[in-house]
C-alpha positions in Angstrom: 5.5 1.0 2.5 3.5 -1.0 5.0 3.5 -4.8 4.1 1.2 -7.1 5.6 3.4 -10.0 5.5 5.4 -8.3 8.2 2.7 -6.4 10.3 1.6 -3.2 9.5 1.8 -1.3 12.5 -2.5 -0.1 13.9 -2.1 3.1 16.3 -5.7 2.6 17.8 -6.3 5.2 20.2 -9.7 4.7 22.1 -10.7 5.4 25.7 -13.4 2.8 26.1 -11.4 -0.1 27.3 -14.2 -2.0 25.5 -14.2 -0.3 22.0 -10.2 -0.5 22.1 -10.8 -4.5 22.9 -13.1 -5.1 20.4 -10.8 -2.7 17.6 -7.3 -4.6 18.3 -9.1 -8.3 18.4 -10.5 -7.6 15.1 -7.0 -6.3 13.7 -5.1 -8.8 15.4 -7.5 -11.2 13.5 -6.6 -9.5 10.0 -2.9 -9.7 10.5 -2.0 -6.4 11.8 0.2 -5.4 14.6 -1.7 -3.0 17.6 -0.2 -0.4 19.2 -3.2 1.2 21.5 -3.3 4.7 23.2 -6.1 5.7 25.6 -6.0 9.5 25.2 -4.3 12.2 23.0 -1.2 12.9 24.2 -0.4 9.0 24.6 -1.3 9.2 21.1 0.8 12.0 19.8 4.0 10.3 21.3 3.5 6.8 20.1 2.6 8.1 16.3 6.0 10.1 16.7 8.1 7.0 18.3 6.6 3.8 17.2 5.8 4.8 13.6 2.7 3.2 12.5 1.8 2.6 9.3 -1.9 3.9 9.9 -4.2 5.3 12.8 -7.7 4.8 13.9 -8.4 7.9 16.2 -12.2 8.0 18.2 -12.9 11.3 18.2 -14.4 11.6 22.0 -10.7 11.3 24.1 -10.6 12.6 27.5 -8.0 15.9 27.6 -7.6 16.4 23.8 -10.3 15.8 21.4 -9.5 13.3 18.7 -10.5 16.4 16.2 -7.4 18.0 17.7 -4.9 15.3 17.3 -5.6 15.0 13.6 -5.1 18.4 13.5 -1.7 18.7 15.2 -0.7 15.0 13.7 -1.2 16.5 9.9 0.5 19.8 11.0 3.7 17.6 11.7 6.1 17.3 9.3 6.4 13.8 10.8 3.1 12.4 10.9 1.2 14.4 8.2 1.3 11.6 5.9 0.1 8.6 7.7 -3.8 7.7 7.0 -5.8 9.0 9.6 -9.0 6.6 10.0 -11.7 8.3 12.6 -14.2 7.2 14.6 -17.2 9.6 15.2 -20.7 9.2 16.8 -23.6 8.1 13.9 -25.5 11.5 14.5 -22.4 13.7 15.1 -22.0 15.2 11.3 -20.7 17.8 11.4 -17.5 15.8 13.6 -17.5 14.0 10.4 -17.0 16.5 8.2 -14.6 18.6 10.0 -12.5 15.8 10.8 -12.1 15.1 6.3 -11.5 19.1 6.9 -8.3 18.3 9.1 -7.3 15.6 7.1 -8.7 12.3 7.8 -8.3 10.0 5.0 -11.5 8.0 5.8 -14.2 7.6 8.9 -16.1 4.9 10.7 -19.9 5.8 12.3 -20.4 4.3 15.8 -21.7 1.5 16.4 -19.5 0.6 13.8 -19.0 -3.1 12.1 -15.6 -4.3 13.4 -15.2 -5.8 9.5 -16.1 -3.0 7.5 -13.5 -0.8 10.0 -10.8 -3.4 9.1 -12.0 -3.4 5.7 -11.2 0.3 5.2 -8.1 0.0 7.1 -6.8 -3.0 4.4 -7.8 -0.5 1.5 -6.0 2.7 2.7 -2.6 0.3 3.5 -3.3 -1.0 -0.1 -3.5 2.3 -1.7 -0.4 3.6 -0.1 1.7 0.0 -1.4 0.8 0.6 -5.2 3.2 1.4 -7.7 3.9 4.8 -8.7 1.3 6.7 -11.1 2.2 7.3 -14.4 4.1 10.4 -15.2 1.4 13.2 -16.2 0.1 16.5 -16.2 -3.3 17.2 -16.7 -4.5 21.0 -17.3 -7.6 22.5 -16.9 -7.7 26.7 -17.1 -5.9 27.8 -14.3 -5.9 24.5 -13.0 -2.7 22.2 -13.0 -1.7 18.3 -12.2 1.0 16.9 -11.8 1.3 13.3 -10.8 4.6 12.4 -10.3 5.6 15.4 -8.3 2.5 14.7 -6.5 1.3 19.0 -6.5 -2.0 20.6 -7.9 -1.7 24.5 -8.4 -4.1 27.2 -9.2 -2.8 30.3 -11.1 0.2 29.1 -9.7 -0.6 28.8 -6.3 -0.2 25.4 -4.7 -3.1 23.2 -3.0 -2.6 21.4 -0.3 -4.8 18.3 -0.8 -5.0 14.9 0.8 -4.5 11.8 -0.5 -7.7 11.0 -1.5 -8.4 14.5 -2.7 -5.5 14.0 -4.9 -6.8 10.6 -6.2 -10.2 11.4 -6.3 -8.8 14.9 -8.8 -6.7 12.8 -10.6 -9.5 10.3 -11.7 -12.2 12.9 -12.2 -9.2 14.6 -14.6 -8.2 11.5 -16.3 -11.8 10.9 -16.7 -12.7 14.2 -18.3 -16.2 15.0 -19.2 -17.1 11.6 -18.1 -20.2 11.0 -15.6 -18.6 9.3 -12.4 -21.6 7.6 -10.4 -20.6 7.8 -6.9 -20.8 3.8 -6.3 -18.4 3.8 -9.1 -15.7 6.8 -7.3 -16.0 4.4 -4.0 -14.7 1.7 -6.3 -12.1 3.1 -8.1 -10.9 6.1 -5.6 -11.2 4.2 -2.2 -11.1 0.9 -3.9 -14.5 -0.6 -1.7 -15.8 -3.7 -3.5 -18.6 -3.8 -0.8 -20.5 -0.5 -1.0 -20.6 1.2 2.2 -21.7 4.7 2.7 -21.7 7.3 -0.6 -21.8 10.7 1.5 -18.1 10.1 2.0 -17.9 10.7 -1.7 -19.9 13.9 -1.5 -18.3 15.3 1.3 -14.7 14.9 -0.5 -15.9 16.6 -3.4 -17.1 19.5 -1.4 -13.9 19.9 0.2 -12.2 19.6 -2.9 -14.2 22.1 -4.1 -13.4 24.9 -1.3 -9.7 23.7 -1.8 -9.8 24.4 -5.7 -11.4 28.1 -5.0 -11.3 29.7 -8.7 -11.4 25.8 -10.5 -13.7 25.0 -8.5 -16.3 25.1 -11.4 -14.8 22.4 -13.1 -15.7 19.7 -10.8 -19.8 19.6 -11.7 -22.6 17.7 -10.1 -24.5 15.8 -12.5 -27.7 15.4 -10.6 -29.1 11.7 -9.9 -26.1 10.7 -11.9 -22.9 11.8 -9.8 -19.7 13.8 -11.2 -17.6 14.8 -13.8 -14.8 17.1 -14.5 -15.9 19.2 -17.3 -14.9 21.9 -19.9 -16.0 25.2 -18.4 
């Protein structure tokens, strides 16, 4: 796992020679190591031969759209499990959303802040350097948990969830039938002190959701409150 003593390793791939600038500088600043790309193939190759330990990816590349290098990056066997941070336009949602759809552990809104990008960046290295999670099972109906081999099934089919869907299941499980504010899930799921933007919350859960199909009903909105993983 990435350390930062020795460097984790940035893929920042960005077209706008300024944007890139302004990215590296501010990882540079935080310790990291850069490697930039300036499109999407350059990209695909260097997250294939360089290794990184994590990627920001702006969505708007000449050629290939950044939407389809998350796609074909979590498809690979290779590079499915590196944290995917994006980059997306403030008004382009739906980009957003469909980029979390692909993937993406986490996005940034443009014009971003260059420290609450590195920010998220230090918290997605973080999560993947902690020590292993107990060994559990949680079961819920049809629904089943498994932390140590890492799998969620339903009726015995598997789910193929992200990392964070998997930590943000695991909580809402281990938390059963307890209210989750969604200030609090952005504390102990993505691990923000600072409290950023709480739609990344709900767009998580709705993927989650879609993902869980049949179980779905167990995840429950508690309106003006946020969420819990009931009993039904």
């Amino acid at each position: 796992m990435p350390s930062f003593a020795v460097k984790a390793r940035i893929l920042v791939v960005e077209d706008d020679p300024d944007a890139a600038e302004l990215v590296a500088f501010n990882l540079r600043q935080a310790g990291f190591q850069v490697i930039p790309a300036a499109d999407g193939e350059e990209a695909l190759k260097k997250a294939r031969a360089d290794a990184p330990d994590l990627i920001v990816l702006d969505l708007m590349l000449p050629e290939m759209s950044g939407l389809e290098v998350c796609k074909i990056l979590k498809a690979d066997p290779r590079t499915a499990a590196l944290p995917v941070v994006i980059l997306t336009a403030k008004a382009a949602e739906i980009d957003r959303v469909v980029g979390l759809e692909l993937g993406a552990d986490d996005y940034v809104t443009k014009p971003f802040s260059p420290r609450e990008l590195v920010l998220r960046v230090k918290k997605l290295l973080e999560r993947r350097r902690e020590p292993g999670a107990p060994r559990e099972r949680y079961q819920a109906g049809p629904l089943l948990l498994d932390i140590p081999r890492h799998s969620v099934t339903v009726q015995g089919r598997p789910v193929a969830l992200t990392a964070t869907e998997f930590r943000l299941l695991t909580l809402l499980m281990q938390r059963r039938g307890r209210v989750q504010s969604r200030d609090q899930l952005l504390r102990d799921v993505w691990q923000y002190e600072a409290l950023i933007d709480t739609r990344t919350v709900d767009t998580h859960v709705g993927r989650l959701r879609e993902k869980l199909g049949a179980a779905a009903r167990y995840v429950e909105t508690v309106r003006g409150a946020g969420y819990r993983f009931g009993e039904a």
